[in-house]
C-alpha positions in Angstrom: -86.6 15.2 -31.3 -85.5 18.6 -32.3 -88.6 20.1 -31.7 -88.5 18.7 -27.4 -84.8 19.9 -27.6 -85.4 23.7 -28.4 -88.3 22.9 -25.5 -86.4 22.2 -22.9 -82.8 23.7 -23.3 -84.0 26.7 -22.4 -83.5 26.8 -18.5 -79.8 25.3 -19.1 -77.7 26.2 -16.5 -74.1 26.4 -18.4 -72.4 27.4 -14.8 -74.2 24.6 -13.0 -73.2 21.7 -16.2 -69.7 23.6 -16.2 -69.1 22.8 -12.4 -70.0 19.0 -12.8 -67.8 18.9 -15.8 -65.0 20.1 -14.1 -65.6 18.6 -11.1 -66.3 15.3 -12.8 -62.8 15.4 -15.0 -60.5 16.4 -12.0 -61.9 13.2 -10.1 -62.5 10.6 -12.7 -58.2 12.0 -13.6 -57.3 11.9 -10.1 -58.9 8.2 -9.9 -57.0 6.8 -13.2 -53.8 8.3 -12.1 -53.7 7.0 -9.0 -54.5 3.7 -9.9 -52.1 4.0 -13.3 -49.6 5.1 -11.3 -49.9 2.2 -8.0 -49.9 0.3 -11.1 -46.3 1.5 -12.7 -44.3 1.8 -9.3 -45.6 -1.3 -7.1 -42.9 -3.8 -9.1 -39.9 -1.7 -7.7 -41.0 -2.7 -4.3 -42.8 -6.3 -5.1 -40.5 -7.8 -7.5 -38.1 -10.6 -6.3 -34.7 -11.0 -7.2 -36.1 -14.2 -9.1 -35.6 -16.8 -6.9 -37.5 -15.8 -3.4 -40.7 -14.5 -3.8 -42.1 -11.5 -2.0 -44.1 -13.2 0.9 -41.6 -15.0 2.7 -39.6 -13.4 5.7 -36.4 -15.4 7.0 -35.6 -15.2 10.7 -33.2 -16.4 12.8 -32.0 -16.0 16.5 -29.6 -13.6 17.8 -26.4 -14.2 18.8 -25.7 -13.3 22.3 -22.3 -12.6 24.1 -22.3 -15.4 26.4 -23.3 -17.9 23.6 -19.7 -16.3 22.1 -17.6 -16.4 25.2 -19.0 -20.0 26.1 -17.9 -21.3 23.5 -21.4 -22.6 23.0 -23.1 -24.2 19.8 -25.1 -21.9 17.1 -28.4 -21.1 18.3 -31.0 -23.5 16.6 -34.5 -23.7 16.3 -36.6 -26.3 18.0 -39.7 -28.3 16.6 -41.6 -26.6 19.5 -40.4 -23.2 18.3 -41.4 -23.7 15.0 -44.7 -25.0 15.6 -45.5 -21.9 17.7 -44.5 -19.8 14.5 -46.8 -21.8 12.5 -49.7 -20.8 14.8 -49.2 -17.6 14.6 -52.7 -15.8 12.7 -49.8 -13.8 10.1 -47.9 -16.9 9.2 -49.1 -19.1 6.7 -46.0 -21.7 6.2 -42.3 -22.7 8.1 -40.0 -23.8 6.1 -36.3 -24.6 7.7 -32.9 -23.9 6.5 -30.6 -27.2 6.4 -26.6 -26.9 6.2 -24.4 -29.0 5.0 -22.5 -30.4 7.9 -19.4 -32.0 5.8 -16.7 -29.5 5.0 -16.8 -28.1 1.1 -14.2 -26.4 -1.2 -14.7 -24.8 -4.2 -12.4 -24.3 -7.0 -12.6 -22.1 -10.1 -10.1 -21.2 -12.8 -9.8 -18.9 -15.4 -7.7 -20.2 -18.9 -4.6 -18.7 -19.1 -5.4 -16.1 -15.9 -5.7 -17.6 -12.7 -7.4 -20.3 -10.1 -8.4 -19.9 -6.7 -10.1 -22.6 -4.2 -11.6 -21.4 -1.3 -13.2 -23.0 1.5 -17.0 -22.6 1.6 -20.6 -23.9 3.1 -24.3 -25.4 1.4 -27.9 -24.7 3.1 -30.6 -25.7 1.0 -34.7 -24.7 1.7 -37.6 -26.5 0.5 -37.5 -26.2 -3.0 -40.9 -24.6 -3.3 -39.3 -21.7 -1.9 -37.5 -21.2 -4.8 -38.5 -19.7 -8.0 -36.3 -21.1 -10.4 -36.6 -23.3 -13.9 -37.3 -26.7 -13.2 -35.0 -28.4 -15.3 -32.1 -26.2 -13.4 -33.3 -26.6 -10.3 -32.5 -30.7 -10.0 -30.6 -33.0 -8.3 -30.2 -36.6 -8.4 -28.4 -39.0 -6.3 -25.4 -40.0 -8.1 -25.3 -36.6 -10.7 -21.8 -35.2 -10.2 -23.3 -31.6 -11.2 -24.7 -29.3 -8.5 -27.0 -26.4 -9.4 -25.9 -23.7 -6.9 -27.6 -19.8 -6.4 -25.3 -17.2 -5.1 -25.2 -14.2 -3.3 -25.4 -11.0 -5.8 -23.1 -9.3 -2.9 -20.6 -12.4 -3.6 -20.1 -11.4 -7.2 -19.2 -7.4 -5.9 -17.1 -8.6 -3.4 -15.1 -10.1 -6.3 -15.4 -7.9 -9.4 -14.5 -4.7 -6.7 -12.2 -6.0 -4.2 -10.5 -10.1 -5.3 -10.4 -9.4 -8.9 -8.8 -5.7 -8.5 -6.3 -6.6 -6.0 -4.9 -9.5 -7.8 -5.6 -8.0 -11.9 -8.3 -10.4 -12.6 -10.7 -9.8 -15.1 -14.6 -8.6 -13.6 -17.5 -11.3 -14.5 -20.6 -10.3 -15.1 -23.3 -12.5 -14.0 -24.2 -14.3 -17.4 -20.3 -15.6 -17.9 -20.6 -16.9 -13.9 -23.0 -19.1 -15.3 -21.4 -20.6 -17.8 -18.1 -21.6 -15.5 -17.8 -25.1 -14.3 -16.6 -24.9 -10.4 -15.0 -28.3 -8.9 -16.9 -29.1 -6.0 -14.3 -30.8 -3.2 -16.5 -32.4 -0.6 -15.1 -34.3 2.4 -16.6 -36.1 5.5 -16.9 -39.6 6.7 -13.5 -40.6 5.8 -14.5 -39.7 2.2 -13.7 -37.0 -0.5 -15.2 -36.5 -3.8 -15.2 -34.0 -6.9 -18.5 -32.7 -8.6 -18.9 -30.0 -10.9 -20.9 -26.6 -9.7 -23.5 -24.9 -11.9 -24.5 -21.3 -10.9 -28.1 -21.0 -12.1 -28.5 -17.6 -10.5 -28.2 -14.6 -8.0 -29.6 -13.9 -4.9 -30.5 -10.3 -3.7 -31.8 -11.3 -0.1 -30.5 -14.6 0.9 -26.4 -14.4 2.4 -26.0 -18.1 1.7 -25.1 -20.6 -1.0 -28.0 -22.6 -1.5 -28.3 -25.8 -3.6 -31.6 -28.0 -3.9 -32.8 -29.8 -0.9 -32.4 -33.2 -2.6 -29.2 -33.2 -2.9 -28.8 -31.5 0.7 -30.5 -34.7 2.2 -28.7 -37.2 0.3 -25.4 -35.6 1.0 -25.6 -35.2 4.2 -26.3 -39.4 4.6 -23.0 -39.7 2.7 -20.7 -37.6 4.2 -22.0 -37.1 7.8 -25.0 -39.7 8.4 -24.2 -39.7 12.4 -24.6 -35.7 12.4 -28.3 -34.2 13.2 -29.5 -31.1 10.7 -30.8 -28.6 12.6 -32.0 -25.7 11.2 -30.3 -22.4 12.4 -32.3 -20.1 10.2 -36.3 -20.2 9.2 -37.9 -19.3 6.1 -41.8 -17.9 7.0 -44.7 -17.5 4.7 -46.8 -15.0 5.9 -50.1 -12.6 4.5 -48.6 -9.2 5.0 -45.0 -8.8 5.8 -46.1 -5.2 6.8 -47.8 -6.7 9.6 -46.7 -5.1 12.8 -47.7 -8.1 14.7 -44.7 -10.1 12.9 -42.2 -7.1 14.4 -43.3 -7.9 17.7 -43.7 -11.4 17.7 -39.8 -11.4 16.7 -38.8 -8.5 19.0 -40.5 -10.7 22.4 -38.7 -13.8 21.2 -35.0 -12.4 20.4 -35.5 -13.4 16.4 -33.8 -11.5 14.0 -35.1 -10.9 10.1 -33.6 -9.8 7.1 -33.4 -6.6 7.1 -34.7 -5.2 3.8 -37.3 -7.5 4.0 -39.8 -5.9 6.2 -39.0 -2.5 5.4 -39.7 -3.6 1.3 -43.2 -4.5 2.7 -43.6 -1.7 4.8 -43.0 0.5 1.6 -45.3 -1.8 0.0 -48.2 -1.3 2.7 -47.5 1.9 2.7 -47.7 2.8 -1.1 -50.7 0.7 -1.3 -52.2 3.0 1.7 -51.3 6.1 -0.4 -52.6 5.2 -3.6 -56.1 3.7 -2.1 -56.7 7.1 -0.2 -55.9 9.6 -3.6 -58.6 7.3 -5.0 -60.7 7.7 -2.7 -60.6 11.3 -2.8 -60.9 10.8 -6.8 -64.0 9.5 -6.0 -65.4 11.4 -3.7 -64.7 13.8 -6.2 -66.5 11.9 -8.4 -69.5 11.3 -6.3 -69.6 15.5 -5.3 -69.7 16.0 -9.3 -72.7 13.3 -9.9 -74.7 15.0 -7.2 -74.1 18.4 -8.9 -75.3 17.3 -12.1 -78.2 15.9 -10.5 -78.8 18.4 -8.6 -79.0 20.4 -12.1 -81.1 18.0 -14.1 -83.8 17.8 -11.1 -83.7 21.9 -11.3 -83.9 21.8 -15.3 -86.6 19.1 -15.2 -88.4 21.2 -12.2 -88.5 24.3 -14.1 -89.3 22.5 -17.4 -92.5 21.1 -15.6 -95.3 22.5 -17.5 -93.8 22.1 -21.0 -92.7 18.2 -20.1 -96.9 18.2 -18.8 -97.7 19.6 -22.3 -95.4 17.2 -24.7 -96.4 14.1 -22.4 -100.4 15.5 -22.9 -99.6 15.6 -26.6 -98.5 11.8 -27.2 -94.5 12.1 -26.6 -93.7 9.6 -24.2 -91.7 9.4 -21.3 -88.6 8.0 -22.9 -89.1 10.2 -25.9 -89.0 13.5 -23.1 -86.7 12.3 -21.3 -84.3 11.0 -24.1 -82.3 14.7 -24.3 -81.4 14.7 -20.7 -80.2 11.4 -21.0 -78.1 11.9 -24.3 -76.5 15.4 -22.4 -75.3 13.5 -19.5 -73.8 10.9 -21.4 -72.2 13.1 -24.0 -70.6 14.7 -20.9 -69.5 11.7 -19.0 -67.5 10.5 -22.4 -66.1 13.6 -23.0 -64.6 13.6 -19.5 -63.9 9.6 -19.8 -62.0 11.0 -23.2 -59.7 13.9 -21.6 -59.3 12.4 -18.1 -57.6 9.0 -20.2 -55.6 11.2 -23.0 -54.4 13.7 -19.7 -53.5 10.3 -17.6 -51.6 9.8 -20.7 -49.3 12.7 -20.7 -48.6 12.4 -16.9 -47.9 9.1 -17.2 -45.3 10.0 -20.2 -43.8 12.5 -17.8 -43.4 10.3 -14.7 -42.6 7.4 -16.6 -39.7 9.0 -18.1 -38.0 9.4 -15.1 -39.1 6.1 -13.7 -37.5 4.5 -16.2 -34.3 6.7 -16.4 -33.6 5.4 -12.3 -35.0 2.1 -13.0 -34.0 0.8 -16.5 -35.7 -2.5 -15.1 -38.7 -1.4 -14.4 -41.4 -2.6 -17.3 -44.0 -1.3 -18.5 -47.8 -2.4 -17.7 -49.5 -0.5 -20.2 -52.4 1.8 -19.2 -55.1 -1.1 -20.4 -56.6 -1.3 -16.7 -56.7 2.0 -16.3 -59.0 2.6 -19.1 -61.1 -0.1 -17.8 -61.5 1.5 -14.6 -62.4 4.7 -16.5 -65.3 2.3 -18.5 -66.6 1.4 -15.5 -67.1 4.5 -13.9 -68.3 5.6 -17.0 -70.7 3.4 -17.8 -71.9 3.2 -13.9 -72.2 7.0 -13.8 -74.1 6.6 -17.1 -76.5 4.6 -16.2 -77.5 6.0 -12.9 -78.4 9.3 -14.6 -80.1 7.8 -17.1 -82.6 5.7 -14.5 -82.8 9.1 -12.2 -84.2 11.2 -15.2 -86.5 8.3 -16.9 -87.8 7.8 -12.8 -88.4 11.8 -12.7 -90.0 12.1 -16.4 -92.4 8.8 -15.3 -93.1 10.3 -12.2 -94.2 14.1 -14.1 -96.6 12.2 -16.1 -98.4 10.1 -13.3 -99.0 13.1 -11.2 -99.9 14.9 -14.4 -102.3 11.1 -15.2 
């Protein structure tokens, strides 16, 4: 093996193997970190706040100055409205929004501080909306305790504005949770107590929800003659980036939430970014496999008559062949090696500030990414090791 080595090193090119190295390293790096880095960032936009997940858009109708100065009821949505949203080709699922329609208090005290009762309003949604523990998420007719979710923007408005004016002391979410609210419903010449659980905070719903079980059974008991109508859809859809959705709701006067479609829009929009710098990765990629090629073929071409001679002599093909094939795989590790430890660094560097803004953020580990370097690898690999064998067999047919 030595011997065919010191044969046919000699019309090297060190320029020619130089510019697929380089070429090779700059896109198999531009590749990884794209992908490494689509992989780091994408939960800041795709994350729920834990209890709605990411696909679901909630719409309602506007509300129109004659509607106000008539006096008129809230604008609804009709069983034909909603089946024309379920036909639409971006919307998967309706779901409907359902209000209590009995009046509701709340009352919570703090020992040896303060109470407060305040007059308030349930909706519930189907509960495979929601995202939350089973066991919490629960209501049976009878059970005097009521799993509620809040508004995160409920908790500010009292930590930085009730609590302040009136020298309460701020609560932070966990110690929410563990307060017992009365519950003072009344309707249908009826009025009961129950006890109120906060299970957990809402970033993008304004409401008080509780599950749709006890929704339904309260409503029979406090206002059965009463229809619930929803005023406020929940849609499942593919995309929420979809511009068809915009213009669906624009032509039929629905409103959505508004960080909603702008979170997918960043979403669509970061996975456009990301899959065109790895495209460019690997086109970069595909340039430097066509310059090492493009090298090999010259080296094997000018290396003719001395790979005529060894085959002549008894080597065979894969014996000829065998240090081509062993160069271009040395090189494609080497630059699967460095492109992975430089993807490291960066990602040390970005991930340091990522996490400095976003304390939340995670960390998915760079295990994909050094899949993704395998593969191409291993793909690059392999192709150079058929086109050499092909060109070595084909040397010694023409030479048969």
């Amino acid at each position: 093996m030595n011997l065919v080595w010191k044969l046919l090193r000699q019309h090297i090119s060190i320029g020619q193997l130089g510019g697929f190295f380089m070429a090779n390293l700059f896109g198999m790096l531009i590749v990884l970190i794209g992908f490494q880095f689509y992989q780091d960032v994408i939960p800041l936009f795709t994350q729920n706040d834990g209890f709605i997940r990411q696909d679901f858009i909630i719409i309602s109708k506007k509300v129109n100055t004659t509607g106000l100065l008539g006096g008129g009821s809230v604008r609804v949505f009709t069983p034909e409205e909603m089946d024309e949203l379920r036909s639409q080709p971006f919307c998967k699922e309706v779901g409907a929004f359902t209000g209590s329609l009995y009046k509701v208090a709340a009352g919570m005290g703090i020992e040896d501080v303060a109470s407060f009762t305040t007059e308030m309003f349930f909706e519930s949604v189907p509960d495979r909306y929601i995202d939350v523990e089973t066991d919490k998420w629960r209501y049976a007719p009878g059970d005097r305790l009521i799993p509620i979710i809040l508004p995160r923007s409920y908790l500010t408005l009292y930590n930085f504005g009730f609590a302040q004016s009136r020298s309460l002391p701020q609560l932070s979410e966990g110690v929410i949770g563990l307060i017992n609210m009365n519950i003072y419903i009344r309707g249908n010449g009826r009025q009961d107590l129950y006890e109120g659980r906060v299970v957990g905070f809402s970033n993008r719903l304004n409401t008080i929800l509780v599950p749709e079980s006890f929704m339904k059974w309260s409503n029979g008991q406090y206002a059965p003659a009463l229809p619930a109508v929803p005023a406020r859809l929940i849609v499942e859809v593919d995309n929420p980036a979809d511009d068809r959705i915009a213009r669906f709701m624009q032509e039929r006067g629905y409103e959505t939430e508004d960080n909603k479609l702008d979170a997918g829009r960043m979403t669509y929009f970061l996975k456009v970014i990301s899959g065109i710098v790895m495209t460019v990765g690997l086109t970069i990629c595909l340039l430097s496999f066509y310059i090492l090629m493009l090298s090999i073929f010259l080296l094997v071409q000018k290396n003719t008559k001395k790979l005529q001679n060894l085959l002549l002599i008894g080597y065979s093909p894969l014996q000829v062949s065998l240090p081509y094939q062993l160069l271009t795989v040395g090189m494609n590790l080497l630059v699967l090696l460095l492109s992975f430890g430089m993807l490291c660094i960066v990602r040390s560097w970005y991930m340091a500030t990522l996490t400095a803004l976003f304390p939340k953020i995670g960390d998915n580990g760079t295990g994909l990414s050094f899949c993704i370097g395998l593969l191409l690898f291993a793909a690059v690999s392999i192709v150079n090791m058929y086109a050499v064998h092909r060109k070595v067999i084909n040397i010694w047919r023409n030479k048969l």
